[in-house]
TORNU-928196 format. One record per residue (C-alpha): x, y, z. Coordinates in Angstrom, 2 decimals. Layout:
X  Y  Z .
...
% end
This chain:
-23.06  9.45  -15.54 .
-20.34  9.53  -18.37 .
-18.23  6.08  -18.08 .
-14.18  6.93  -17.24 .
-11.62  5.49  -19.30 .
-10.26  3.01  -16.93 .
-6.85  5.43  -16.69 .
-8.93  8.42  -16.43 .
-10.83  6.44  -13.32 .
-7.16  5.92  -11.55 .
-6.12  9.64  -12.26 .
-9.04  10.60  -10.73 .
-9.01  9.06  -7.41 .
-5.18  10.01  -7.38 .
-6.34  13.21  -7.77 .
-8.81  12.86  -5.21 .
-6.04  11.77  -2.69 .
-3.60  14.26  -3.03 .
-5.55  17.54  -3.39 .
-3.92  18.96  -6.45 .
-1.30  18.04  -8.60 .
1.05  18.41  -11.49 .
0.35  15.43  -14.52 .
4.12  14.55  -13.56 .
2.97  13.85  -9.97 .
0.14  12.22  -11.01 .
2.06  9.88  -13.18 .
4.11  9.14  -10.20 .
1.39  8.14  -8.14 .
-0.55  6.33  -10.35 .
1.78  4.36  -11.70 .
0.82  5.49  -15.37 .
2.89  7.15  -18.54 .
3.28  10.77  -18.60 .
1.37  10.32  -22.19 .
-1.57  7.91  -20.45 .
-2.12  10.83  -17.77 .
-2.13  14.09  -20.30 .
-4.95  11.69  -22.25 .
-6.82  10.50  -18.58 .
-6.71  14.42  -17.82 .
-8.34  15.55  -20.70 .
-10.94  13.62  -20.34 .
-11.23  14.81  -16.99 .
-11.22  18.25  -17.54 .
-13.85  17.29  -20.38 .
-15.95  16.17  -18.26 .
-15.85  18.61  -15.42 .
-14.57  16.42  -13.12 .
-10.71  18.07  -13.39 .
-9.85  21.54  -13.19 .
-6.33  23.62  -13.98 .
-5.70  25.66  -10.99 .
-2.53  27.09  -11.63 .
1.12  26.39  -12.60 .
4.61  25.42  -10.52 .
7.97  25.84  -10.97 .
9.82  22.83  -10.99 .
14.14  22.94  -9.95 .
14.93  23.19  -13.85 .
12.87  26.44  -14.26 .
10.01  24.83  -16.33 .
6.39  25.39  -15.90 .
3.92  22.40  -14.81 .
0.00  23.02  -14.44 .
-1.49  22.15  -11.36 .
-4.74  20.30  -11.39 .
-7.28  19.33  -8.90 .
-11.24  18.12  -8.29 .
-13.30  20.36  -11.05 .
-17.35  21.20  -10.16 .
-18.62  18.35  -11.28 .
-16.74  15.77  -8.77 .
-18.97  17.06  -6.25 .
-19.54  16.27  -2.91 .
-20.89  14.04  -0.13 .
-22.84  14.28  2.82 .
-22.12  12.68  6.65 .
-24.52  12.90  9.28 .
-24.25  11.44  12.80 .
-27.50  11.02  14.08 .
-26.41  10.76  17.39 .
-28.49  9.93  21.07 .
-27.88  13.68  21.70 .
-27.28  15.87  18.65 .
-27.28  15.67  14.89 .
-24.70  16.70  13.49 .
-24.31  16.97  9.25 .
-21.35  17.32  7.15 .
-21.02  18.06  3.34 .
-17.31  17.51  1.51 .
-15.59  17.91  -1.76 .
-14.36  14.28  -2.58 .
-10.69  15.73  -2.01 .
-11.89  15.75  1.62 .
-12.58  19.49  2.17 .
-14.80  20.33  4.33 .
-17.39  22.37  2.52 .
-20.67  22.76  5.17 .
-20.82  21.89  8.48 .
-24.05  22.12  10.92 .
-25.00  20.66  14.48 .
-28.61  20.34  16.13 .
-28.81  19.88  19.25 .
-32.45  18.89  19.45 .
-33.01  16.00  17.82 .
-36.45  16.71  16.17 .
-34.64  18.80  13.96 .
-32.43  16.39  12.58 .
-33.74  16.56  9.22 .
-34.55  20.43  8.78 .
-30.63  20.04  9.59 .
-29.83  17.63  6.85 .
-32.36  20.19  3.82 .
-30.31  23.06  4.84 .
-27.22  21.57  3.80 .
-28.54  20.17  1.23 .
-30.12  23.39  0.12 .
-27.30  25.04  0.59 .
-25.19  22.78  -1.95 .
-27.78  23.52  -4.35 .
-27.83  26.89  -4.16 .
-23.83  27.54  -4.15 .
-24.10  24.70  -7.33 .
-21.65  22.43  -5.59 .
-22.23  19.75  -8.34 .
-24.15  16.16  -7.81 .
-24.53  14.88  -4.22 .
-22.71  11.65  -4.35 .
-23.95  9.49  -1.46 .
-24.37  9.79  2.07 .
-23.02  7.87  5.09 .
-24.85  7.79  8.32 .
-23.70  7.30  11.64 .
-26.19  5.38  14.25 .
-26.16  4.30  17.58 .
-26.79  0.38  16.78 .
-25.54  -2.53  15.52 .
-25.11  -2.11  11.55 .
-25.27  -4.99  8.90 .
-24.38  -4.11  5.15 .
-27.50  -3.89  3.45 .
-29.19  -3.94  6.38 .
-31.62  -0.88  8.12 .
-30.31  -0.50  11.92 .
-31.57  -3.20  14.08 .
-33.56  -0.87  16.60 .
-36.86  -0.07  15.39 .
-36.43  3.65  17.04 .
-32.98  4.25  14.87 .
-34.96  2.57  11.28 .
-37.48  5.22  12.24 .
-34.69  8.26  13.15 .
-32.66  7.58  9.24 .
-36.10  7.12  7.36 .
-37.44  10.38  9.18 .
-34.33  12.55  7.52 .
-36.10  12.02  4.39 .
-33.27  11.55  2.28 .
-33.81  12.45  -1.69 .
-34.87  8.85  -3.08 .
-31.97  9.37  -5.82 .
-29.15  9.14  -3.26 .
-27.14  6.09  -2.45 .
-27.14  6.01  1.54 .
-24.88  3.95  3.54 .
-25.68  3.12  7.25 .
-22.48  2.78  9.48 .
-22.17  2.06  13.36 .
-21.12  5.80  14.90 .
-18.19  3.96  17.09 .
-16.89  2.71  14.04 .
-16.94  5.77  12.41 .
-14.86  7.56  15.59 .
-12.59  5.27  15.51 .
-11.47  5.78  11.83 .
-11.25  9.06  12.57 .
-9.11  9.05  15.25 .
-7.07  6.35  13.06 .
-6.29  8.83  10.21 .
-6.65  12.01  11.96 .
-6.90  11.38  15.72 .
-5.10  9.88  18.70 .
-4.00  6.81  17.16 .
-3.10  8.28  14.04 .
-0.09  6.45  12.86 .
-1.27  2.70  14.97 .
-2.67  -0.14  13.15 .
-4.36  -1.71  15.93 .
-6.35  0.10  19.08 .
-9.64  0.21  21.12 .
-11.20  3.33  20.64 .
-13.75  2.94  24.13 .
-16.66  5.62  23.83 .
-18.64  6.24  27.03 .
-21.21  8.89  27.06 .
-24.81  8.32  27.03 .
-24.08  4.86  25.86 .
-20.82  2.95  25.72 .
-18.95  1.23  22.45 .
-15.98  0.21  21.44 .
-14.24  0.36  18.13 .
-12.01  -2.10  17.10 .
-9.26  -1.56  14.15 .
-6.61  -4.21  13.76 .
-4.52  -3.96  11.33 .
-5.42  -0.53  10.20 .
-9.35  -2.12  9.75 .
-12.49  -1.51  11.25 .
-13.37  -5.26  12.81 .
-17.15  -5.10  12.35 .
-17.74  -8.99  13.08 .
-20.08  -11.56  11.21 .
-23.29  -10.02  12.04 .
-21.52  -6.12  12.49 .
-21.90  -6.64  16.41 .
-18.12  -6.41  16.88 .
-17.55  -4.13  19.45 .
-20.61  -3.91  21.35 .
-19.71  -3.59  24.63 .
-22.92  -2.97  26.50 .
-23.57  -6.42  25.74 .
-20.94  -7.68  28.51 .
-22.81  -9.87  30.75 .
-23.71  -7.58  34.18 .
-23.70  -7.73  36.98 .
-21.83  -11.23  37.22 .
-22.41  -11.85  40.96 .
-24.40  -15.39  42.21 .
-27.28  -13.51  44.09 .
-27.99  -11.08  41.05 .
-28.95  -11.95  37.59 .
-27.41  -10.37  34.34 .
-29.48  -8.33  32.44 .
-29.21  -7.46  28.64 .
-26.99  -4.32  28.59 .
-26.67  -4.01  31.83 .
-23.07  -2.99  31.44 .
-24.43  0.13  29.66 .
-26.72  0.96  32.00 .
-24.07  1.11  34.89 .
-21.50  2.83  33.09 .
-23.18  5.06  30.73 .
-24.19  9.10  31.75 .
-27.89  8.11  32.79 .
-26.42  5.81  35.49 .
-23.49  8.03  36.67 .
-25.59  10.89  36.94 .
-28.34  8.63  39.31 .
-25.78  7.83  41.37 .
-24.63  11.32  41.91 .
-28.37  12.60  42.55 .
-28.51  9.48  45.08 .
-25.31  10.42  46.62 .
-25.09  13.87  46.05 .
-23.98  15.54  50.24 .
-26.42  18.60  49.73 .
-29.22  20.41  47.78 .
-28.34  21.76  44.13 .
-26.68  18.46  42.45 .
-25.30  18.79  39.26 .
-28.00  18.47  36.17 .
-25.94  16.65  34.07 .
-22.22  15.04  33.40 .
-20.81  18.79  31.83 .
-21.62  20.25  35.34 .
-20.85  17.43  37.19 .
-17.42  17.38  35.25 .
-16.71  21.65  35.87 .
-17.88  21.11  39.47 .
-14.85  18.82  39.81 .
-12.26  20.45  37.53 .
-13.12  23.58  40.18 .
-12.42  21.42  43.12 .
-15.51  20.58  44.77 .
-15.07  17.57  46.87 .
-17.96  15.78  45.81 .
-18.01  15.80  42.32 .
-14.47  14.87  42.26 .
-15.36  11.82  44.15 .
-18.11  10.62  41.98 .
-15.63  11.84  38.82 .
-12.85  9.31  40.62 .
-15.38  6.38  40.94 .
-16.49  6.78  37.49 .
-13.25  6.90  36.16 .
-12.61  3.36  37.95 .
-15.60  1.99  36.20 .
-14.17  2.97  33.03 .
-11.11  1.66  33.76 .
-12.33  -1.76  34.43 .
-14.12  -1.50  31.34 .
-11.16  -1.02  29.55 .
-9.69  -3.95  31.54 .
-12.07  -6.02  29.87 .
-11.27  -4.56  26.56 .
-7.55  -5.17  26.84 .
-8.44  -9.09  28.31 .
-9.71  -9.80  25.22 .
-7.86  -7.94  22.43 .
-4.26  -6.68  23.93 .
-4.68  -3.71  21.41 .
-1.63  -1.43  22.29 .
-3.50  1.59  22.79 .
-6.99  2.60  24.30 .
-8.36  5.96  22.94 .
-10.83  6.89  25.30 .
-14.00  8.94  23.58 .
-17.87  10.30  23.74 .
-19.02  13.03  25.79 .
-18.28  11.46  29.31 .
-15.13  9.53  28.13 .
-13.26  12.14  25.72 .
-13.04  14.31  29.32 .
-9.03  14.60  30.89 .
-10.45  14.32  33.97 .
-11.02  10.34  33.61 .
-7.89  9.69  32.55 .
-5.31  9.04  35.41 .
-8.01  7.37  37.14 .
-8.62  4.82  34.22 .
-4.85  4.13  33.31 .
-4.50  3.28  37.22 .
-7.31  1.02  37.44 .
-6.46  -0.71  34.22 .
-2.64  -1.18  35.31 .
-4.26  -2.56  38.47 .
-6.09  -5.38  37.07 .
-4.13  -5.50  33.43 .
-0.79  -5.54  31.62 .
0.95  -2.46  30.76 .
-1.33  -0.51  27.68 .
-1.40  3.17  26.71 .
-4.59  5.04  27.64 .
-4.90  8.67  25.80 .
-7.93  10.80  25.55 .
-9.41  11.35  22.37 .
-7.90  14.18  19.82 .
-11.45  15.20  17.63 .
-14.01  14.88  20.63 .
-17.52  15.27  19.95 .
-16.68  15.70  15.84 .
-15.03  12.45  15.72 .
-18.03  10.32  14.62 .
-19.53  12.98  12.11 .
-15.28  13.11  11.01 .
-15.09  9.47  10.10 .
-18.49  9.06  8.46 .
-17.33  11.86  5.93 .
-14.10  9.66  5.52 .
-16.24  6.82  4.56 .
-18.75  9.05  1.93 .
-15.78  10.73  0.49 .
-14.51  7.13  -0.46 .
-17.71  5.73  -1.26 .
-18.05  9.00  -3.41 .
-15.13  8.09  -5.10 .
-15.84  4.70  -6.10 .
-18.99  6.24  -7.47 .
-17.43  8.27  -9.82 .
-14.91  5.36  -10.38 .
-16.53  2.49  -10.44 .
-17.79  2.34  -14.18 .
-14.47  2.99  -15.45 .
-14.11  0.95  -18.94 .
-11.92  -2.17  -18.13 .
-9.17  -2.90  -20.89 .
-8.17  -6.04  -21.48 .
% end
Protein backbone atom coordinates (compact mmCIF):
# COMPACT_ATOMS: atom_id res chain seq x y z
CA UNK A 1 0.00 0.00 0.00
CA UNK A 2 1.25 3.59 -0.97
CA UNK A 3 2.92 5.21 2.35
CA UNK A 4 0.80 8.68 3.48
CA UNK A 5 2.60 11.73 4.03
CA UNK A 6 2.35 11.93 7.71
CA UNK A 7 -0.29 15.14 7.15
CA UNK A 8 -2.02 13.31 4.50
CA UNK A 9 -2.35 10.25 7.28
CA UNK A 10 -4.09 12.93 9.87
CA UNK A 11 -6.40 14.40 7.05
CA UNK A 12 -7.42 11.18 6.41
CA UNK A 13 -8.65 9.85 9.58
CA UNK A 14 -10.23 13.44 10.08
CA UNK A 15 -11.88 12.71 7.17
CA UNK A 16 -12.82 9.44 8.24
CA UNK A 17 -14.46 10.97 11.44
CA UNK A 18 -16.51 13.50 10.17
CA UNK A 19 -18.05 12.05 6.97
CA UNK A 20 -17.31 14.81 4.54
CA UNK A 21 -15.81 17.99 4.69
CA UNK A 22 -14.63 21.28 3.35
CA UNK A 23 -10.34 21.59 3.42
CA UNK A 24 -11.28 24.65 5.81
CA UNK A 25 -13.01 22.18 8.18
CA UNK A 26 -10.51 19.86 7.86
CA UNK A 27 -7.86 22.31 8.80
CA UNK A 28 -9.89 23.02 11.80
CA UNK A 29 -9.98 19.66 12.97
CA UNK A 30 -6.76 18.60 12.33
CA UNK A 31 -5.02 21.14 13.63
CA UNK A 32 -3.05 21.72 10.25
CA UNK A 33 -2.49 24.94 7.71
CA UNK A 34 -5.02 25.56 5.18
CA UNK A 35 -1.79 25.13 2.70
CA UNK A 36 -0.65 21.60 4.63
CA UNK A 37 -4.36 20.26 4.00
CA UNK A 38 -4.86 21.42 0.07
CA UNK A 39 -1.20 19.41 -0.25
CA UNK A 40 -2.47 16.21 2.31
CA UNK A 41 -5.71 16.27 -0.03
CA UNK A 42 -4.11 15.93 -3.13
CA UNK A 43 -2.42 13.27 -2.30
CA UNK A 44 -5.48 11.81 -1.18
CA UNK A 45 -7.46 12.25 -4.01
CA UNK A 46 -4.22 10.84 -5.86
CA UNK A 47 -4.42 8.02 -4.39
CA UNK A 48 -8.07 7.19 -4.37
CA UNK A 49 -8.45 7.36 -0.97
CA UNK A 50 -10.31 11.13 -1.16
CA UNK A 51 -13.03 12.06 -3.29
CA UNK A 52 -14.75 15.75 -4.22
CA UNK A 53 -18.35 15.32 -3.66
CA UNK A 54 -19.65 18.58 -4.12
CA UNK A 55 -19.36 22.28 -3.11
CA UNK A 56 -20.94 24.64 -0.06
CA UNK A 57 -21.72 27.94 0.39
CA UNK A 58 -20.08 29.46 3.12
CA UNK A 59 -21.89 33.06 5.00
CA UNK A 60 -19.56 35.29 2.65
CA UNK A 61 -21.02 33.75 -0.59
CA UNK A 62 -17.82 31.79 -1.57
CA UNK A 63 -17.64 28.33 -2.81
CA UNK A 64 -15.76 25.44 -0.72
CA UNK A 65 -15.51 21.72 -2.14
CA UNK A 66 -16.68 19.12 -0.06
CA UNK A 67 -14.63 16.02 0.27
CA UNK A 68 -15.07 12.67 1.74
CA UNK A 69 -13.73 8.70 1.80
CA UNK A 70 -12.88 7.99 -2.16
CA UNK A 71 -13.11 3.97 -3.46
CA UNK A 72 -10.08 3.05 -2.47
CA UNK A 73 -10.49 3.66 1.52
CA UNK A 74 -12.58 0.72 1.47
CA UNK A 75 -14.21 -1.12 3.93
CA UNK A 76 -14.28 -3.57 6.85
CA UNK A 77 -16.01 -6.47 7.91
CA UNK A 78 -17.72 -7.36 11.66
CA UNK A 79 -19.11 -10.57 12.38
CA UNK A 80 -20.60 -11.75 15.70
CA UNK A 81 -20.42 -15.26 15.81
CA UNK A 82 -22.78 -15.53 18.37
CA UNK A 83 -24.25 -18.90 20.61
CA UNK A 84 -27.40 -18.33 18.47
CA UNK A 85 -26.94 -16.48 15.18
CA UNK A 86 -24.22 -15.07 13.00
CA UNK A 87 -24.57 -12.09 12.18
CA UNK A 88 -21.93 -10.10 9.48
CA UNK A 89 -21.42 -6.55 8.83
CA UNK A 90 -19.38 -4.75 6.04
CA UNK A 91 -18.63 -0.66 6.44
CA UNK A 92 -17.06 2.20 4.66
CA UNK A 93 -14.29 3.41 7.15
CA UNK A 94 -16.55 6.67 7.57
CA UNK A 95 -18.78 4.18 9.43
CA UNK A 96 -21.56 3.57 6.85
CA UNK A 97 -23.09 0.76 6.90
CA UNK A 98 -22.64 -0.81 3.51
CA UNK A 99 -23.95 -4.83 3.87
CA UNK A 100 -25.60 -6.27 6.50
CA UNK A 101 -26.67 -10.16 6.86
CA UNK A 102 -27.90 -12.49 9.82
CA UNK A 103 -27.96 -16.47 9.98
CA UNK A 104 -29.75 -17.87 12.18
CA UNK A 105 -28.34 -21.36 11.91
CA UNK A 106 -25.11 -21.45 12.83
CA UNK A 107 -23.65 -23.95 10.25
CA UNK A 108 -23.98 -21.30 7.92
CA UNK A 109 -21.91 -18.90 9.49
CA UNK A 110 -19.40 -18.81 6.89
CA UNK A 111 -21.56 -19.15 3.57
CA UNK A 112 -22.77 -15.86 5.54
CA UNK A 113 -19.43 -14.24 5.85
CA UNK A 114 -18.50 -15.26 1.35
CA UNK A 115 -21.65 -13.57 0.51
CA UNK A 116 -20.64 -10.42 1.89
CA UNK A 117 -17.60 -10.75 0.92
CA UNK A 118 -18.67 -11.58 -2.58
CA UNK A 119 -20.79 -9.06 -2.63
CA UNK A 120 -18.00 -6.28 -1.92
CA UNK A 121 -16.24 -7.71 -4.72
CA UNK A 122 -18.67 -7.62 -7.07
CA UNK A 123 -20.06 -3.89 -6.32
CA UNK A 124 -15.86 -3.11 -6.30
CA UNK A 125 -16.09 -1.66 -2.83
CA UNK A 126 -12.21 -1.31 -2.76
CA UNK A 127 -9.66 -3.52 -0.42
CA UNK A 128 -11.17 -5.32 2.61
CA UNK A 129 -9.30 -3.79 5.43
CA UNK A 130 -9.51 -6.17 8.40
CA UNK A 131 -12.05 -7.88 10.23
CA UNK A 132 -13.13 -7.90 13.91
CA UNK A 133 -14.87 -10.82 15.40
CA UNK A 134 -17.09 -11.06 18.16
CA UNK A 135 -16.98 -14.47 20.40
CA UNK A 136 -18.54 -15.78 23.24
CA UNK A 137 -15.15 -16.31 25.41
CA UNK A 138 -12.59 -14.86 27.12
CA UNK A 139 -10.24 -12.93 24.49
CA UNK A 140 -6.40 -12.25 24.89
CA UNK A 141 -4.64 -9.95 22.21
CA UNK A 142 -2.88 -12.16 20.06
CA UNK A 143 -4.47 -14.84 21.39
CA UNK A 144 -7.19 -17.55 19.50
CA UNK A 145 -10.38 -17.76 21.97
CA UNK A 146 -9.70 -19.92 24.88
CA UNK A 147 -12.57 -22.57 24.14
CA UNK A 148 -11.51 -25.10 21.81
CA UNK A 149 -15.30 -25.09 20.26
CA UNK A 150 -15.03 -21.05 19.53
CA UNK A 151 -10.93 -21.61 17.93
CA UNK A 152 -12.81 -24.14 15.84
CA UNK A 153 -16.19 -21.72 15.05
CA UNK A 154 -13.51 -18.40 13.74
CA UNK A 155 -11.09 -20.89 11.86
CA UNK A 156 -14.27 -22.61 10.22
CA UNK A 157 -15.34 -18.97 8.57
CA UNK A 158 -12.40 -19.45 6.48
CA UNK A 159 -11.30 -16.06 6.38
CA UNK A 160 -9.05 -15.00 3.11
CA UNK A 161 -5.38 -15.67 4.54
CA UNK A 162 -4.53 -11.93 3.35
CA UNK A 163 -6.80 -10.31 5.96
CA UNK A 164 -5.74 -8.96 9.28
CA UNK A 165 -8.44 -10.48 11.81
CA UNK A 166 -8.94 -9.28 15.22
CA UNK A 167 -10.73 -11.49 17.88
CA UNK A 168 -12.79 -9.40 20.47
CA UNK A 169 -15.04 -10.64 23.48
CA UNK A 170 -18.91 -10.02 22.04
CA UNK A 171 -19.86 -8.26 25.62
CA UNK A 172 -17.21 -5.98 25.04
CA UNK A 173 -18.17 -5.21 21.80
CA UNK A 174 -22.08 -4.38 23.10
CA UNK A 175 -20.99 -2.41 25.40
CA UNK A 176 -19.07 0.06 23.10
CA UNK A 177 -21.88 0.19 21.25
CA UNK A 178 -24.22 1.14 23.57
CA UNK A 179 -21.35 3.69 24.79
CA UNK A 180 -21.26 5.65 21.46
CA UNK A 181 -24.56 4.85 20.13
CA UNK A 182 -26.67 3.15 22.83
CA UNK A 183 -28.11 3.58 26.31
CA UNK A 184 -25.21 4.99 27.92
CA UNK A 185 -24.28 7.10 25.20
CA UNK A 186 -22.93 10.20 26.71
CA UNK A 187 -21.53 8.08 30.37
CA UNK A 188 -18.00 7.30 30.89
CA UNK A 189 -18.43 4.58 33.23
CA UNK A 190 -21.38 1.67 33.25
CA UNK A 191 -22.07 -2.13 33.44
CA UNK A 192 -23.52 -3.20 30.39
CA UNK A 193 -25.05 -6.90 32.06
CA UNK A 194 -26.00 -9.30 29.05
CA UNK A 195 -28.15 -12.31 29.97
CA UNK A 196 -29.39 -14.52 27.28
CA UNK A 197 -28.12 -17.87 26.58
CA UNK A 198 -25.12 -16.97 28.59
CA UNK A 199 -24.48 -14.03 30.88
CA UNK A 200 -21.49 -11.17 30.69
CA UNK A 201 -20.79 -8.12 31.70
CA UNK A 202 -19.04 -5.24 30.08
CA UNK A 203 -17.17 -2.95 31.90
CA UNK A 204 -16.16 0.75 30.52
CA UNK A 205 -14.69 3.17 33.01
CA UNK A 206 -13.68 6.04 31.97
CA UNK A 207 -15.05 5.85 28.51
CA UNK A 208 -12.72 2.30 28.18
CA UNK A 209 -13.43 -1.12 27.71
CA UNK A 210 -11.72 -2.77 31.13
CA UNK A 211 -10.62 -6.07 29.58
CA UNK A 212 -8.32 -7.15 32.67
CA UNK A 213 -4.72 -8.76 32.67
CA UNK A 214 -5.58 -11.93 31.09
CA UNK A 215 -8.99 -10.22 29.08
CA UNK A 216 -11.24 -12.10 31.76
CA UNK A 217 -12.61 -8.78 33.04
CA UNK A 218 -16.08 -9.08 33.14
CA UNK A 219 -16.82 -12.61 33.22
CA UNK A 220 -19.51 -13.01 35.29
CA UNK A 221 -20.46 -16.64 35.02
CA UNK A 222 -17.42 -17.17 36.86
CA UNK A 223 -19.09 -15.87 40.28
CA UNK A 224 -18.69 -18.60 42.68
CA UNK A 225 -22.40 -20.58 42.86
CA UNK A 226 -24.23 -21.65 44.71
CA UNK A 227 -22.44 -20.24 47.96
CA UNK A 228 -24.45 -22.23 50.55
CA UNK A 229 -22.42 -24.77 53.28
CA UNK A 230 -24.32 -28.02 52.19
CA UNK A 231 -23.72 -27.37 48.35
CA UNK A 232 -20.52 -26.99 46.55
CA UNK A 233 -19.72 -24.24 43.86
CA UNK A 234 -19.32 -25.29 40.58
CA UNK A 235 -17.37 -23.55 37.68
CA UNK A 236 -20.02 -21.27 36.05
CA UNK A 237 -22.53 -22.19 37.92
CA UNK A 238 -23.81 -18.66 38.04
CA UNK A 239 -24.41 -19.04 34.26
CA UNK A 240 -26.05 -21.99 34.41
CA UNK A 241 -28.77 -20.63 36.89
CA UNK A 242 -29.31 -17.46 35.32
CA UNK A 243 -28.82 -17.98 31.73
CA UNK A 244 -32.05 -19.04 29.12
CA UNK A 245 -31.22 -22.92 29.36
CA UNK A 246 -31.85 -22.73 33.14
CA UNK A 247 -34.87 -20.33 33.15
CA UNK A 248 -36.52 -22.19 30.61
CA UNK A 249 -35.96 -25.77 32.87
CA UNK A 250 -37.43 -24.25 35.50
CA UNK A 251 -40.47 -23.17 33.65
CA UNK A 252 -40.90 -26.78 31.98
CA UNK A 253 -40.47 -28.07 35.76
CA UNK A 254 -42.93 -25.65 37.01
CA UNK A 255 -44.95 -25.00 34.23
CA UNK A 256 -49.25 -25.46 35.94
CA UNK A 257 -50.42 -27.32 32.66
CA UNK A 258 -49.65 -29.06 29.29
CA UNK A 259 -48.27 -26.76 26.32
CA UNK A 260 -45.25 -24.82 28.19
CA UNK A 261 -43.61 -22.30 26.40
CA UNK A 262 -40.62 -23.64 23.89
CA UNK A 263 -38.41 -21.05 24.54
CA UNK A 264 -37.72 -17.47 26.44
CA UNK A 265 -39.55 -15.33 23.17
CA UNK A 266 -42.78 -17.32 24.04
CA UNK A 267 -42.30 -17.50 27.46
CA UNK A 268 -41.75 -13.59 27.34
CA UNK A 269 -45.26 -12.90 24.85
CA UNK A 270 -47.10 -15.38 27.10
CA UNK A 271 -46.48 -12.86 29.90
CA UNK A 272 -46.64 -9.50 28.09
CA UNK A 273 -50.40 -11.11 27.20
CA UNK A 274 -51.11 -11.72 30.79
CA UNK A 275 -50.94 -15.25 31.48
CA UNK A 276 -50.43 -15.84 35.10
CA UNK A 277 -47.79 -18.21 34.86
CA UNK A 278 -45.38 -16.93 32.67
CA UNK A 279 -45.54 -13.70 34.39
CA UNK A 280 -44.54 -15.43 37.50
CA UNK A 281 -41.57 -17.22 36.19
CA UNK A 282 -40.82 -13.66 34.10
CA UNK A 283 -40.98 -11.94 37.90
CA UNK A 284 -38.59 -14.58 39.45
CA UNK A 285 -36.23 -14.27 36.69
CA UNK A 286 -36.17 -10.77 36.77
CA UNK A 287 -35.12 -11.08 40.64
CA UNK A 288 -32.28 -13.26 39.64
CA UNK A 289 -31.10 -10.67 37.41
CA UNK A 290 -31.42 -8.21 39.74
CA UNK A 291 -29.26 -9.81 42.27
CA UNK A 292 -26.89 -10.27 39.62
CA UNK A 293 -26.68 -6.83 39.07
CA UNK A 294 -26.38 -6.41 42.87
CA UNK A 295 -23.25 -8.10 42.61
CA UNK A 296 -22.17 -6.02 39.76
CA UNK A 297 -22.82 -2.73 41.51
CA UNK A 298 -20.94 -4.36 44.99
CA UNK A 299 -18.02 -4.40 43.20
CA UNK A 300 -17.81 -1.52 40.69
CA UNK A 301 -20.56 1.32 41.80
CA UNK A 302 -20.76 2.07 37.96
CA UNK A 303 -23.65 4.70 37.79
CA UNK A 304 -25.62 2.98 35.34
CA UNK A 305 -26.53 -0.76 34.47
CA UNK A 306 -27.57 -1.29 30.77
CA UNK A 307 -29.26 -4.40 30.81
CA UNK A 308 -28.73 -6.54 27.29
CA UNK A 309 -28.85 -10.09 25.23
CA UNK A 310 -31.87 -11.76 24.17
CA UNK A 311 -33.39 -12.51 27.70
CA UNK A 312 -32.00 -9.28 29.33
CA UNK A 313 -32.57 -6.47 26.53
CA UNK A 314 -36.59 -7.50 27.24
CA UNK A 315 -38.82 -4.37 29.21
CA UNK A 316 -40.41 -6.87 30.89
CA UNK A 317 -37.30 -7.52 33.38
CA UNK A 318 -36.86 -4.27 34.15
CA UNK A 319 -38.99 -3.02 37.18
CA UNK A 320 -38.41 -6.27 38.63
CA UNK A 321 -34.50 -5.89 38.49
CA UNK A 322 -34.29 -2.10 39.58
CA UNK A 323 -36.48 -3.33 42.72
CA UNK A 324 -34.42 -6.14 43.64
CA UNK A 325 -31.22 -4.24 43.16
CA UNK A 326 -32.54 -1.16 45.34
CA UNK A 327 -33.39 -3.94 47.80
CA UNK A 328 -30.06 -5.28 48.42
CA UNK A 329 -27.94 -2.10 46.86
CA UNK A 330 -27.45 1.67 46.77
CA UNK A 331 -29.39 3.80 44.54
CA UNK A 332 -28.06 2.99 40.54
CA UNK A 333 -29.91 3.53 37.25
CA UNK A 334 -31.08 0.35 35.50
CA UNK A 335 -32.22 0.99 31.63
CA UNK A 336 -32.79 -1.57 29.01
CA UNK A 337 -30.63 -1.70 26.20
CA UNK A 338 -31.17 0.84 23.03
CA UNK A 339 -29.52 -1.53 19.86
CA UNK A 340 -30.77 -5.05 21.16
CA UNK A 341 -29.74 -8.01 19.39
CA UNK A 342 -27.40 -5.65 16.80
CA UNK A 343 -25.48 -4.29 19.57
CA UNK A 344 -22.55 -6.76 19.53
CA UNK A 345 -22.29 -7.03 15.60
CA UNK A 346 -22.62 -2.68 16.12
CA UNK A 347 -19.56 -2.39 18.25
CA UNK A 348 -17.34 -4.93 16.50
CA UNK A 349 -17.79 -2.72 13.26
CA UNK A 350 -16.77 0.28 15.59
CA UNK A 351 -13.65 -1.51 16.40
CA UNK A 352 -12.77 -2.69 12.40
CA UNK A 353 -13.63 0.71 11.19
CA UNK A 354 -10.81 2.01 13.60
CA UNK A 355 -8.55 -0.72 13.15
CA UNK A 356 -9.23 -0.01 9.35
CA UNK A 357 -8.13 3.26 9.85
CA UNK A 358 -4.95 2.77 11.48
CA UNK A 359 -4.32 0.48 8.56
CA UNK A 360 -4.46 2.94 6.10
CA UNK A 361 -2.68 5.30 8.64
CA UNK A 362 -0.29 3.64 10.19
CA UNK A 363 2.69 3.90 7.61
CA UNK A 364 2.33 7.48 7.36
CA UNK A 365 6.05 9.00 6.79
CA UNK A 366 7.12 10.52 10.22
CA UNK A 367 8.87 14.06 9.88
CA UNK A 368 11.19 15.02 12.10
Amino acid sequence: MQHLSESAGAVFAVLAASGDATRPRLAQLAGLSKPTVSSAVAELETAGLAARTGTTHGATGRAAAVYRLGPAAGTVLAVDLGSTHTAVRACTLDGTVVASHTARDQGHAADTVRAVLWGLAREAAGPVRGVVVAVPDVVRPGIRPATPAVAAAVDALALPSHLPVHIENNVNCAALAELHEGAAKGRHTFGYLQVGYGIGLGIVVGGEVLRGVGGAAGEIARLPYPWLPEREAVLEGMEAYVGAGALMRRVREGWPDAGAPEGAAELFALAGGGHAAARGFVAAHAREVGRLAAATVAVLDPGLIVLGGGIGANPQLLPGVRAELARLSWPTEVVGSEIGEEATVAGAARLAVARGIQTVTEGSDKKH
